[in-house]
N, C-alpha and C positions, 0 to 999 in steps of 0.2 A: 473665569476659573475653568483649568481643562481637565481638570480630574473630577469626578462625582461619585459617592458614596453611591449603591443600588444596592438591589435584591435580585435574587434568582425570579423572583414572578414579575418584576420590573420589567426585565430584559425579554420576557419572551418573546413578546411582541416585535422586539425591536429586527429591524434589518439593512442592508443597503438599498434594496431594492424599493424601498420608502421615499428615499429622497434621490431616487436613479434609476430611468425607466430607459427601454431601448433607446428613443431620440435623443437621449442624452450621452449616447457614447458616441464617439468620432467613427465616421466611417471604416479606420481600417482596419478598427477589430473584428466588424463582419466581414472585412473582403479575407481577412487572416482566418475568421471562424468558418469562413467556405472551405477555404483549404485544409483546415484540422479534420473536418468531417467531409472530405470529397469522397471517403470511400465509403460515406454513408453513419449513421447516426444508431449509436443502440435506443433500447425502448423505455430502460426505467431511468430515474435520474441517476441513480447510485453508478451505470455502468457510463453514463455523460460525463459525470463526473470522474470518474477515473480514466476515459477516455481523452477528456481534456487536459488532467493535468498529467498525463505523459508525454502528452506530445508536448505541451510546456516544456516541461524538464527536457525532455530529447534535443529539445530545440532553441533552449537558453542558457548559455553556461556560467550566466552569472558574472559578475564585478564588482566595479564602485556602487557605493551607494546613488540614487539620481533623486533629481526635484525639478521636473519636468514635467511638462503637461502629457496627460495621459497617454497621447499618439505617438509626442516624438518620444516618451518614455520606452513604449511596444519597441517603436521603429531599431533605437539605441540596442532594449534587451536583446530581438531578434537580429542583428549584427553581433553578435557576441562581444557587444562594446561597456557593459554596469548589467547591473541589478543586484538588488541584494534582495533579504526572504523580504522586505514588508513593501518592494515594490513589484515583485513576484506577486505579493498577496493583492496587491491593488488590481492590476492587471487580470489577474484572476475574475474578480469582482465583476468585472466589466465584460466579461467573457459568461459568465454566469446572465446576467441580467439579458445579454443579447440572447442567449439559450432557455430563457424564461422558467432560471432555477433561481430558488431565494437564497441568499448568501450572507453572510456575514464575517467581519475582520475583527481581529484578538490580537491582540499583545500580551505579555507576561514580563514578568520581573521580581527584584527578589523580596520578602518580608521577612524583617526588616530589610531595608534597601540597602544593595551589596553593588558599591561601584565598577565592581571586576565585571560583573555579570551585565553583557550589555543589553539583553532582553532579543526577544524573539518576535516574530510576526507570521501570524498563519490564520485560517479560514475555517467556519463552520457554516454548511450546506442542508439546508430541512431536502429531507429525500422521502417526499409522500409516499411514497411504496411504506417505509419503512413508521412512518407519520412520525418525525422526530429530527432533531437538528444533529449532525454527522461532523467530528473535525476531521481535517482535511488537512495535511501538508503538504503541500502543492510541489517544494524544493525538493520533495525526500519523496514523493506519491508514497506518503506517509499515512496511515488509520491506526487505531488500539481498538482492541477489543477490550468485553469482559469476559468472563468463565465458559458463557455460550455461544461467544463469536459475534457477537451483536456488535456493530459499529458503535464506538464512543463518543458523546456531543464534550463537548469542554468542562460542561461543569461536572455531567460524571466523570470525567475523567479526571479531575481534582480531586473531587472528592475521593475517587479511589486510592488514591495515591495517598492523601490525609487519613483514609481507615487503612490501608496498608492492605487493602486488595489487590487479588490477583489481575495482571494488567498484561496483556502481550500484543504486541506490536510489530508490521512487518507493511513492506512493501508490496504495491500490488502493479507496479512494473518489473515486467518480466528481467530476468537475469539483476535486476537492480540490487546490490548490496547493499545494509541497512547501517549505518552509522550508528553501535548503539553506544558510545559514549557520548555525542552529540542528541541522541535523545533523552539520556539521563541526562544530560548539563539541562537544556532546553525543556524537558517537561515533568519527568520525574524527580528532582529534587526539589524536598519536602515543603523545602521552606519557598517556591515557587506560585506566584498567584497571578492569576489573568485578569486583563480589563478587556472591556469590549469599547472597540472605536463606532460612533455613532454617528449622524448628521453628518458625513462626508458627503457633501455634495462631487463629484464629478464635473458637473460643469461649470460649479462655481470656479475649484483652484485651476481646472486647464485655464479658465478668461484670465485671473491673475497671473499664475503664476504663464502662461502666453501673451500677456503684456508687457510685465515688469522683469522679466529673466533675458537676459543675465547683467540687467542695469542696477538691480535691487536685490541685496543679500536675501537668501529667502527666508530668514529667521524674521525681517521686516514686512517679507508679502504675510507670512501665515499672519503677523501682531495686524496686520492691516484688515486681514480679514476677521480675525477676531473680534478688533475695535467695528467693525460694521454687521457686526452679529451673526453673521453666517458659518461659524467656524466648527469642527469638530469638537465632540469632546471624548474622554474616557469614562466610563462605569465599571466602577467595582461590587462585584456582586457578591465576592467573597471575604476580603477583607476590608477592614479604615485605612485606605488611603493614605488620613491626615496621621496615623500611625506608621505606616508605612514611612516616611517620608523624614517622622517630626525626629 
């Protein structure tokens, strides 16, 4: 079962960086993480983190969707050959964990479930300065605030949107213009609720999906890895799922 009911106190805990420690990312995301930061490194997480995902965005323009192992995923994005937002967000992931910041990946979709809407994929980042988990859209160097400018984590920013709080939102790449019809499609509308993907190991689907691609559909690697118990799942922390769905 890939979906699971949660709680907001469930989840706190949870991260990528649980089940994916530096030796677990392939080499060329540090040889590429030299390069992001050759002009040298800010001091708090908050400004790593916006410092990392600009240079993403500057330097990925995005594609097809891929299901590839994490390196030649990089290698693909950085040719300007695919990627879509939730292999942006993976990538991310792995870029965090070498920079020994905590991260974590989200999806969203709609309640009740609306087939138009194909669902989104984005990042929430604990930034110890601020002692608090921070969303991140890495595609857009996208943040929300609230009323006082305070960085938004995922679940408040659900929640705000559900009490019909004031919410604003902006890019913190320079000159970058902000899509905001694609941020209402994507987060502000109402009937929108987020899962957190968990237990992704990294090392586990590079081994599979680096063995078996492109002999083995990969709808058959991920059931493989599921049947062997290793597999991700989703938590809902906001709404049932099995509502969602039914």
């Amino acid at each position: 079962m890939l979906s699971r009911n949660s709680s907001i106190a469930d989840i706190a805990s949870c991260s990528y960086n649980q089940c994916n420690t530096e030796k677990d990312i392939p080499n060329s995301f540090k040889e590429v993480n030299h390069t992001i930061f050759k002009e040298g490194k800010a001091t708090s997480d908050l400004e790593i983190i916006k410092q990392l995902s600009v240079w993403l965005q500057n330097n990925i323009k995005g594609g097809p969707g891929l299901s590839e192992p994490s390196d030649a995923a990089l290698q693909i994005m950085l040719a300007g050959k695919g990627g879509v937002c939730s292999d942006m967000a993976q990538i991310f992931n792995n870029f965090c964990v070498i920079n020994n910041i905590k991260v974590r990946e989200w999806g969203n979709t709609r309640a009740p479930f609306n087939k138009e809407f194909g669902g989104h994929s984005f990042n929430e980042v604990f930034i110890k300065e601020l002692n608090k988990w921070v969303l991140i859209d890495v595609y857009g160097s996208l943040m929300f605030y609230d009323e006082a400018s305070v960085p938004l984590s995922v679940i408040e920013l659900y929640q705000s949107v559900r009490n019909k709080k004031e919410i604003t939102f902006k890019s913190f790449a320079t000159g970058r213009e902000v899509d905001h019809a694609n941020v209402i499609k994507n987060y502000l509308d109402p009937d929108t609720t987020p899962f957190l993907i968990c237990k992704y190991s990294n090392k586990t689907y590079d081994a599979f999906l680096g063995l078996f691609r492109p002999h083995v559909p990969v709808f058959i690697i991920h059931f493989m890895v599921f049947l062997l118990g290793k597999s991700y799942h989703y938590r809902f922390p906001l709404d049932d799922y099995k509502k969602i769905y039914s």
